[in-house]
C-alpha positions as CSV (number, residue, x, y, z in Angstrom):
1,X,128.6,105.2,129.6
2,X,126.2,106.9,127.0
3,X,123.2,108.3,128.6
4,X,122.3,111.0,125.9
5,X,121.9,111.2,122.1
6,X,122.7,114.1,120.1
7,X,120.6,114.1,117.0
8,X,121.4,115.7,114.0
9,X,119.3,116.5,111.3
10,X,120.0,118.2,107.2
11,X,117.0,119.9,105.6
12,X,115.2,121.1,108.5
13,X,118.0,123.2,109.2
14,X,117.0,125.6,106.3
15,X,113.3,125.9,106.8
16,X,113.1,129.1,108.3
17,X,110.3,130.5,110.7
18,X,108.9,127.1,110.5
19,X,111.4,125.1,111.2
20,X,110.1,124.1,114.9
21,X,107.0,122.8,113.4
22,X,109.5,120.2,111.6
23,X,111.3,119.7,114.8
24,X,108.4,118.8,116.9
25,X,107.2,116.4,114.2
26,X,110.9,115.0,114.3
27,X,110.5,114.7,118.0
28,X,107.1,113.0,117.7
29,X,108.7,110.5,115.3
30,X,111.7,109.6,117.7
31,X,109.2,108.9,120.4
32,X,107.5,106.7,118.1
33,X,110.5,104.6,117.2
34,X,111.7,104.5,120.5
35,X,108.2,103.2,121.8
36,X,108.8,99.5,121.9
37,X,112.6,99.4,123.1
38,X,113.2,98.8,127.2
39,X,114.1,101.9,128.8
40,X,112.3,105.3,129.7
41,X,113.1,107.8,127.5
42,X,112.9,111.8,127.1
43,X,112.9,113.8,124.3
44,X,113.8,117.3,124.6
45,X,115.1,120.5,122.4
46,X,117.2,122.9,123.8
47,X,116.5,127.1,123.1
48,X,118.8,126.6,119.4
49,X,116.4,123.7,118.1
50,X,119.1,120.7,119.4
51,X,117.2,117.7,120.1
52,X,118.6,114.8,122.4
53,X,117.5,111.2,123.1
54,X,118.0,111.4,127.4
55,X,117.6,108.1,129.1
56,X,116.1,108.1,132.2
57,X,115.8,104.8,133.2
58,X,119.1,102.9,135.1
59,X,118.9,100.2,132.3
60,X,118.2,100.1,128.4
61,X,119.1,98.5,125.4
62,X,122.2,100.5,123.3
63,X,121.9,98.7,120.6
64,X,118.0,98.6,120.4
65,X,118.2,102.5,120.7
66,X,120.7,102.5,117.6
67,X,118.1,100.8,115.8
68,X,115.3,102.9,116.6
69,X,117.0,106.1,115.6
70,X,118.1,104.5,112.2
71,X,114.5,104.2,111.0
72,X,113.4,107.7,111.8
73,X,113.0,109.6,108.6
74,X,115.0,113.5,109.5
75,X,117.5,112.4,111.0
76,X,121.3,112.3,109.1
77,X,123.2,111.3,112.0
78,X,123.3,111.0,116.1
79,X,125.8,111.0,118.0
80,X,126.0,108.9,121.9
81,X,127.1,112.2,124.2
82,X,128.5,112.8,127.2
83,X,127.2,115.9,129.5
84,X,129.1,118.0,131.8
85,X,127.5,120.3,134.0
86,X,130.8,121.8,135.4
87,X,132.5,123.8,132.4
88,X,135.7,124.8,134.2
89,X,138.6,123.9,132.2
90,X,140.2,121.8,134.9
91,X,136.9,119.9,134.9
92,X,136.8,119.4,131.4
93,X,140.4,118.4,131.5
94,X,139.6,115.6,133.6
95,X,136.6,114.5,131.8
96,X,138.3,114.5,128.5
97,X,140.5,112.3,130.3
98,X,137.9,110.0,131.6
99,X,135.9,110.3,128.4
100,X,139.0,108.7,126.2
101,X,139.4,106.2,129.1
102,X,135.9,104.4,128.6
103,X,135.4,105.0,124.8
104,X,138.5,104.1,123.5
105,X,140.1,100.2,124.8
106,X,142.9,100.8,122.5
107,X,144.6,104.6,123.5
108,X,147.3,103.4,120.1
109,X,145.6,106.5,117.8
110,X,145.4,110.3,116.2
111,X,143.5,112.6,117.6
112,X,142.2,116.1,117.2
113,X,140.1,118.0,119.8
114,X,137.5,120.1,118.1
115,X,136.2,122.9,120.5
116,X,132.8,124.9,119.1
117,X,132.5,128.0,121.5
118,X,128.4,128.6,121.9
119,X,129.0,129.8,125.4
120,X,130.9,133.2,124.4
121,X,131.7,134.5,127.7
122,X,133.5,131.2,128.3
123,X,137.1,132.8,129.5
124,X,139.4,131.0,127.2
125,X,139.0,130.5,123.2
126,X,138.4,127.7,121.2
127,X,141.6,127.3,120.3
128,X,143.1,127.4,123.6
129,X,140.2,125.0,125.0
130,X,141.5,122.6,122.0
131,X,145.2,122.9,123.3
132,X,144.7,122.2,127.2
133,X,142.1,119.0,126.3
134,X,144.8,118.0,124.0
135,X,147.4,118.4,126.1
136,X,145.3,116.4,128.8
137,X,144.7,114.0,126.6
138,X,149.1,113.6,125.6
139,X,150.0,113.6,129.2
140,X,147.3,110.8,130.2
141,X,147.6,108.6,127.2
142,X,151.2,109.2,125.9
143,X,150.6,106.5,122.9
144,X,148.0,108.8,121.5
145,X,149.3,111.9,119.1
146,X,147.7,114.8,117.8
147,X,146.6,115.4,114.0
148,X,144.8,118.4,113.7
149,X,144.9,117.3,109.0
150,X,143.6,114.0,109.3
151,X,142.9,112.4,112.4
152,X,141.7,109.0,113.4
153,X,139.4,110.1,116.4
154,X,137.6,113.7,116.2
155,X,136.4,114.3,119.5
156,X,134.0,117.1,119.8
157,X,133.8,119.6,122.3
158,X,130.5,122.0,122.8
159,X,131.1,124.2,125.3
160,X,127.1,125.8,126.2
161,X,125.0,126.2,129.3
162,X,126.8,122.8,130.1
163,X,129.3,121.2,127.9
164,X,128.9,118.0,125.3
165,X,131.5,115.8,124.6
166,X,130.9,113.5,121.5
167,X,133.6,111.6,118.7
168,X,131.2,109.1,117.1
169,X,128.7,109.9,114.6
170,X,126.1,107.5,113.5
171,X,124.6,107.5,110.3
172,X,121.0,108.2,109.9
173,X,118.0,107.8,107.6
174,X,118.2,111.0,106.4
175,X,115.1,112.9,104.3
176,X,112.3,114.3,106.0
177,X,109.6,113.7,109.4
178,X,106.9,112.1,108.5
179,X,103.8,114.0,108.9
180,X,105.3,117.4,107.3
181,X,103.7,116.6,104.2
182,X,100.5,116.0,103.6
183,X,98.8,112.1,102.8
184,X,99.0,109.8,100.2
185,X,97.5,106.3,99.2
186,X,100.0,103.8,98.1
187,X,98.9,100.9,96.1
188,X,100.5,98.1,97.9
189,X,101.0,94.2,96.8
190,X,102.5,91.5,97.6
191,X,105.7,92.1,95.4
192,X,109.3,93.8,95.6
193,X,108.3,97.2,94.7
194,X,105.6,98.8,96.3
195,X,106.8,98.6,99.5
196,X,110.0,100.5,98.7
197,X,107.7,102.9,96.5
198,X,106.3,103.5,100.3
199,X,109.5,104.0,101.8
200,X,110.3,106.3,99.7
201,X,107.8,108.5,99.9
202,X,107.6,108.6,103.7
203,X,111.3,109.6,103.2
204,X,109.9,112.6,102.0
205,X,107.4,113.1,104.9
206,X,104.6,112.1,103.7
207,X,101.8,109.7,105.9
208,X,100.9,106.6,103.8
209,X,97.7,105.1,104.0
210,X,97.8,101.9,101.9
211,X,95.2,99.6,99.6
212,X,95.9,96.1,99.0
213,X,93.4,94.3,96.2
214,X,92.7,90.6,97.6
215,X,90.8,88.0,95.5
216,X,90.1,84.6,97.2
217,X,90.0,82.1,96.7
218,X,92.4,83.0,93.8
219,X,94.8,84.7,96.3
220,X,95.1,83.0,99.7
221,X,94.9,84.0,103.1
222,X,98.7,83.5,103.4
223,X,99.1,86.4,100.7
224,X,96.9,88.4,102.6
225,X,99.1,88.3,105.7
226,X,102.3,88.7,103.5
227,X,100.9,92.0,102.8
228,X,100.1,92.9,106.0
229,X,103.6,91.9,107.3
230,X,104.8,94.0,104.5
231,X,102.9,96.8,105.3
232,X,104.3,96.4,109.0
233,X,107.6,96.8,107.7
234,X,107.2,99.7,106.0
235,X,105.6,101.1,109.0
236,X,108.7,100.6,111.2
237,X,110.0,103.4,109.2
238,X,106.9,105.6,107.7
239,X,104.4,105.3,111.1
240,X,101.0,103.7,111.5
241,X,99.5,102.8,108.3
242,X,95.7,102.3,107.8
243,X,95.7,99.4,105.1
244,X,92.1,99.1,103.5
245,X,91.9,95.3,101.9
246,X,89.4,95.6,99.3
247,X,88.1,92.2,97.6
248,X,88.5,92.1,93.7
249,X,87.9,89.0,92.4
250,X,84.2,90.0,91.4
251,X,85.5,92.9,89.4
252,X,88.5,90.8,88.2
253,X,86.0,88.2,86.8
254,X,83.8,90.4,85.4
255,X,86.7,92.1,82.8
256,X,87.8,88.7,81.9
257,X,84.8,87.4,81.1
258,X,83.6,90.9,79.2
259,X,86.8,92.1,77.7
260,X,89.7,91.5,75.6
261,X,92.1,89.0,77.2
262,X,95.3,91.1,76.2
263,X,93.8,93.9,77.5
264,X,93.0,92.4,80.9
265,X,96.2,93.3,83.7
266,X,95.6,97.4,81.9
267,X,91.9,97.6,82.4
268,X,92.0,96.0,86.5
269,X,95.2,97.9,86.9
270,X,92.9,101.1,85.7
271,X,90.0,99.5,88.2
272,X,92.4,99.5,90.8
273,X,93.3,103.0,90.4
274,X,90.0,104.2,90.6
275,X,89.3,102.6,93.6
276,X,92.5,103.9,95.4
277,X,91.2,107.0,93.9
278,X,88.0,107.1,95.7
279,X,89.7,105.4,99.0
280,X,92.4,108.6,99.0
281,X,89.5,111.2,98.7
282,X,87.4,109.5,101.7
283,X,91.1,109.6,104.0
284,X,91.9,113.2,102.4
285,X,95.3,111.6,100.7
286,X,96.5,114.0,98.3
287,X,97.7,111.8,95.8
288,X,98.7,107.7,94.9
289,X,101.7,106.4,95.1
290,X,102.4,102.8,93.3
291,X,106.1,101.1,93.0
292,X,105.9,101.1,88.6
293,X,109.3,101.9,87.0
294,X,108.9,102.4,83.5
295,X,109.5,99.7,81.3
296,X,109.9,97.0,83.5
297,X,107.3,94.8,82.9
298,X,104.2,95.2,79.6
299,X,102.3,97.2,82.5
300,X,105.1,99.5,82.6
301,X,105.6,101.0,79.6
302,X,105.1,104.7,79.1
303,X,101.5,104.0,77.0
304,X,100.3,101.7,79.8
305,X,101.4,104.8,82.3
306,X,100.0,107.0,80.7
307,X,96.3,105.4,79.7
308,X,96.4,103.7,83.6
309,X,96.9,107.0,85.1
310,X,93.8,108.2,82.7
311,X,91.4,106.5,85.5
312,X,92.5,108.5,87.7
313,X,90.6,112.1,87.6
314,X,91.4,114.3,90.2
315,X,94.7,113.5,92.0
316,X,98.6,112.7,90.8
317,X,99.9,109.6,91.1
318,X,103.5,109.4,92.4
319,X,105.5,106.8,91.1
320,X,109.0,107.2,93.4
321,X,110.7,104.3,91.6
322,X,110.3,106.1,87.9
323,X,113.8,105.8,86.9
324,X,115.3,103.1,89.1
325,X,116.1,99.7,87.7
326,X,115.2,96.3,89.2
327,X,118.5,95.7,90.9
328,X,118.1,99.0,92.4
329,X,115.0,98.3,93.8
330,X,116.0,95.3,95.4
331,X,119.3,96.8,97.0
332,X,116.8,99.2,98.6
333,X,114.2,96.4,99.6
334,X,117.5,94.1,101.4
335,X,118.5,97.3,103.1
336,X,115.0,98.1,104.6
337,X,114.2,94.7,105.7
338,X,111.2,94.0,102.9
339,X,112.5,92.0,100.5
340,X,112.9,88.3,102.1
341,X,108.8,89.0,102.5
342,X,108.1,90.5,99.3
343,X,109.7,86.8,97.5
344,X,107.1,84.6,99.3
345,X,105.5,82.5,97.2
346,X,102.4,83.5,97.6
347,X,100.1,84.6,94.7
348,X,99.8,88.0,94.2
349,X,96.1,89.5,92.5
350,X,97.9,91.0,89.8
351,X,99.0,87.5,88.9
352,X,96.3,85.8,87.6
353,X,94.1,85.6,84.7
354,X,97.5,87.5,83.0
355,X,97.8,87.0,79.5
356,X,100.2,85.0,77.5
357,X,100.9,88.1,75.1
358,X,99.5,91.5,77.2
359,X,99.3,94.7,75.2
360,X,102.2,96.9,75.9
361,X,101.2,99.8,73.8
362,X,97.5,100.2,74.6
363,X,95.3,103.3,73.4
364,X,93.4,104.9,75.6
365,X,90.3,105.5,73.1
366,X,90.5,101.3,72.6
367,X,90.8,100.6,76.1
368,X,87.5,103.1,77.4
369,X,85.9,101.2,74.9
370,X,87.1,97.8,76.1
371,X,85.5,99.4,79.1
372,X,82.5,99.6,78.3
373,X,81.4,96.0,77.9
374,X,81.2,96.2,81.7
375,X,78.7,99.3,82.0
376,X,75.5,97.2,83.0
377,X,77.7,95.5,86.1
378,X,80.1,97.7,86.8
379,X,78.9,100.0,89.1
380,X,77.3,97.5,91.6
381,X,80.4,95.4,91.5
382,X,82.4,98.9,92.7
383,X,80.2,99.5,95.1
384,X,80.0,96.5,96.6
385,X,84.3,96.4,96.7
386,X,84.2,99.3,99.0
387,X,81.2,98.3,101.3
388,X,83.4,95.6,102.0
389,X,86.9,97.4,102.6
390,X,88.6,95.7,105.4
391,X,90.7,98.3,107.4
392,X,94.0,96.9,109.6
393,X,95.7,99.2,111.4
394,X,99.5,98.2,111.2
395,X,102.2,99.9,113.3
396,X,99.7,101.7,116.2
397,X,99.9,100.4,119.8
């Protein structure tokens, strides 16, 4: 029956003279979700910044639809509508009729009709619209009764150029399109967090561009495609992302073999950094994004925050999961589709060479010193890492 999707969107609303440039980015985004479900499909936005999902194609998948529009960041809810091009009441009557006929297998409920009058020249109110589609309703269907307090069915009624009629309202995704706000690089791995840290900040619309550190033969081909997967995931949601797989295990030999074994996941952690750093300038990313709550794990605490994020000298670094705890973090991961990857046991680079007793409390004056020992390689060992970044494109047909 449904041919037409009313979507409905929060913030965007409130954005002022600009608020079509956050529409048309929310329209590019549904086209983008809606790219690999059968069907043809048309997005359009009427003169008062409405947009609608219109099928044009005789057959499609609902449900594949449903799914699309639930991983577009923007939208709080859509609702499947019906159109009528005839507005006359005696019209309307009869497709109120027809409309509770198809949608509703079970007629044994409350109901309110709720009219909103756009059309003002329309001859009648919007009360008296809701009392003759009511009283349609009543004198088709006389199990049904009206509850204008609390009903159990709200059928809407939007009486414009033609007239919408709607009752169910499907949750979105809610926060903002992606593309309204600017670029980041998120520090991606093979674990439970970072992908949600990218989620998250996509919610806001930001683009993600991603780095994964990879160091065979010490982490495996098979943790390299877990990545990938996961960065396929988050892209279902957040758009194409342009992961760049930079090898590490020269860099990660070289600090074990030159610097204090408690200081080791700190220092790479602080390598890593600065290479996202430089990656982020090359892709104009205006910032890093990595999935660290504090106090999680030894890496986590506020001194290793704060000396990691030292590294870095001319960009924030957003950390979306700040102030969640683990659990948390893994409700979110179940609910977008991450987390049966993210547990793969496959080794992650931040897992080895790890100490037995890490320092939790590092100073940043010991560490750069720490540092230092590596002066005489370092350098090449860098720019050898990013001569060889590996760059998969994930989510672009």
């Amino acid at each position: 029956m449904f041919r037409s999707f009313l979507i409905k969107y929060g913030e965007i609303g409130v954005k002022g003279k600009n608020r079509y440039v956050f529409e048309d980015a929310l329209m590019k985004q549904i086209k983008y979700a809606l790219r690999k479900v059968d069907g043809e499909f048309a997005v359009t936005k009427d003169k008062g910044g409405r947009i609608f999902v219109e099928v044009k194609s005789v057959e499609f998948d609902y449900d594949a639809v449903i799914n699309a529009l639930q991983h577009v960041f923007g939208i709080i809810a859509f609702c499947p509508v019906v159109h009528v091009e005839d507005i006359s009441i005696e019209n309307l009557r009869a497709e109120i009729v027809k409309y509770v006929d198809e949608v509703f297998e079970d007629k044994n409920f409350s109901f309110k009709i709720n009219t909103r009058r756009a059309h003002k020249s329309y001859p009648m109110t919007s009360m008296e619209v809701d009392a003759s589609l009511g009283e349609a309703v009543l004198m088709a269907y006389p199990e049904t009764r009206v509850d204008v307090h609390a009903p159990e069915v709200d059928i809407r009624v939007e009486i414009r150029d033609i007239v919408h009629i709607y009752s169910k309202e499907i949750p979105g995704t809610g926060g903002m399109p992606v593309g309204t706000n600017g670029k980041t690089m998120l520090l991606l791995s093979g674990g439970i967090d970072s992908p949600v840290a990218g989620y998250m900040t996509a919610k806001r619309g930001v683009i993600i561009d991603a780095v994964y550190f990879h160091a065979p033969p010490y982490t495996s081909d098979r943790a390299k495609q877990k990545v990938i997967d996961l960065a396929k995931q988050v892209a279902e949601y957040a758009g194409p992302v342009y992961l760049h797989i930079i090898n590490f295990t020269d860099i990660q030999l070289a600090i074990y073999e030159k610097c204090p074994h408690d200081e080791l996941t700190i220092i790479m952690r602080r390598y890593m950094m600065r290479i996202a750093e430089h990656l982020a300038k090359e892709n104009d990313c205006l910032g890093l994004v990595t999935g660290e709550s504090i106090g999680q794990v030894a890496s986590q605490t506020l001194q290793s925050l704060y000396v990691t994020d030292a590294a870095v000298r001319s960009m924030p670094v957003y950390r979306p999961l700040v102030g969640m705890d683990k659990q948390e973090i893994i409700d979110l991961s179940e609910k977008i589709g991450t987390y049966e990857t993210s547990i793969l046991p496959y080794e992650d680079c931040c897992t080895i060479f790890v100490a037995k007793h890490p320092v939790t409390k590092p100073k940043l004056s010991i560490i750069e010193r720490s540092e230092r020992k590596l002066d005489d390689v370092i350098d090449g060992l860098l720019e050898e890492a990013l001569a060889a970044d590996e760059l998969v494109i994930v989510g672009k047909d």
